[in-house]
Structures are given as C-alpha cells and as structure tokens.
C-alpha positions in Angstrom: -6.9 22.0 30.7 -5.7 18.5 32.4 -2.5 19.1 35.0 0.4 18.3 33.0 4.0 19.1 34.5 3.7 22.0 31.8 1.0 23.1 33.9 2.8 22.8 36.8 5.5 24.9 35.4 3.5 27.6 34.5 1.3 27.5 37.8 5.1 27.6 39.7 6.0 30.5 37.4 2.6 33.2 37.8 3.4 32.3 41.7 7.5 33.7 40.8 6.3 36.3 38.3 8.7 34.6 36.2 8.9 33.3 32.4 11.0 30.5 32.3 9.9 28.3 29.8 9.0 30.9 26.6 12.5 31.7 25.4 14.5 28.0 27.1 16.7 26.4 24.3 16.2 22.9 23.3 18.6 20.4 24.7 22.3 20.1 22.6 21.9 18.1 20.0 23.5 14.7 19.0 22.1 12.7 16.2 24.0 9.5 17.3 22.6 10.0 20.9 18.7 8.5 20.8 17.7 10.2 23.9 19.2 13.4 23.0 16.4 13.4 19.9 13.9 12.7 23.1 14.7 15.1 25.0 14.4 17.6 22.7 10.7 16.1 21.5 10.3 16.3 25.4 11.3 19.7 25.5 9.2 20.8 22.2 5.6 19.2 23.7 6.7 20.5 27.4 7.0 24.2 25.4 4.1 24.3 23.3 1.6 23.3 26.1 3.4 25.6 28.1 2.8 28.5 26.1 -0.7 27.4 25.0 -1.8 26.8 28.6 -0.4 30.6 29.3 -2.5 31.9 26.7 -5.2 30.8 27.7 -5.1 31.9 31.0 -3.8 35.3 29.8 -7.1 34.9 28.0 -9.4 33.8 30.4 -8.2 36.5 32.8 -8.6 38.9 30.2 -12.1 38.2 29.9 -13.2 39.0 33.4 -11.6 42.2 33.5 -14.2 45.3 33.2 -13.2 47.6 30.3 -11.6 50.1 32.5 -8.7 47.4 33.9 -8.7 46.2 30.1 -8.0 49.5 28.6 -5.3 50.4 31.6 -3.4 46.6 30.8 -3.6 47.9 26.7 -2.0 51.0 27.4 1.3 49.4 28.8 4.3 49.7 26.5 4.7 45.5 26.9 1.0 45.0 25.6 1.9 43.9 21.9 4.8 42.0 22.6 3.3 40.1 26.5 -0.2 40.1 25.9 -0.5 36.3 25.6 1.9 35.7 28.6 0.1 34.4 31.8 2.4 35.6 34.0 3.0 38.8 32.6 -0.7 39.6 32.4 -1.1 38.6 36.2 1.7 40.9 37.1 0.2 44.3 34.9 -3.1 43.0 36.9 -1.1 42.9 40.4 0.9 46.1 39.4 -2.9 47.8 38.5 -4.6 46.3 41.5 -2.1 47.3 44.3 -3.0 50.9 44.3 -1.7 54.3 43.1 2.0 54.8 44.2 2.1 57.1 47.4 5.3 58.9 45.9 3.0 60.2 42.9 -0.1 60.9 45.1 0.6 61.1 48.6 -2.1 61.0 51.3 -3.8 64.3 52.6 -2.0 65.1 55.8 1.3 63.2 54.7 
C-alpha cells in the first residue's frame, strides 16, 4: 500500500478507535458548480481506498492471529457486519488482549 492521505486517515482513525470515513456522505451536489462534481470524485477515490486499505489490514491482522484469538474475534456479535473494518478488528484485538475483566474474575485474595 503507498501513503495516500486515505492512508493517513485510516492510520489517524485505528489510533481514535474511530470510523470516520465508512458511512461520510458525499459532498452537496451542484451540477452547475464544476468543483462540486470534484469534490465529490475526490471524496468517492478518498472512500474506496479508504475502505480497501482497511480491509486489508483487517486482513492482514487477521492472518497472524492463532486460531484461539481468531475464533474469540468470530464469536463477537459485530463479526458479520465489522469484520472487514481495520479499526474495529484492532479494537476486538485490544478488547481480547487487555485481560479478563477483574469484576467477572477477581484476583485470589481481593
């Protein structure tokens, strides 16, 4: 992948934990405005290597999880819907990585 701003953006949002490119509306249109119809080509490219880039890093990461974290990211609710989301995939791996919640299992001698 070569560092486009769209990489940028998604690099900016797995650091957030935020989405902010997959569901942003194209600019308003005008069809007697000329840079309106750019923007909105802008915005189209800027989103499809956005979400491209995202899956493949979703995919990537995906990879070099052992079955175990794979199977634990497949059981969340989110899976079918997320599963090609960068961000989101970094977060279930965060979320699985940080440890079991002391409120569920709290440490002998707590």
């Amino acid at each position: 992948m070569a560092e486009t701003d769209s990489g940028r953006y998604l690099h900016g949002d797995v650091k957030k934990g935020k989405d902010t490119w997959s569901n942003k509306p194209e600019p308003a249109r005008d069809p007697k405005d000329d840079m309106s119809k750019y923007d909105r080509e802008t915005h189209r490219d800027i989103k499809t290597t956005y979400l491209n880039d995202s899956l493949k890093i979703a995919t990537m990461v995906m990879a070099q999880c052992d079955d175990f974290v794979k199977a634990k990211i497949k059981e969340k609710k989110e899976y079918e819907s997320k599963y090609d989301s960068a961000v989101w995939v970094m977060q279930a791996l965060n979320e699985l990585c940080s440890g079991i919640k002391g409120s569920k299992h709290p440490i002998e001698g707590d």
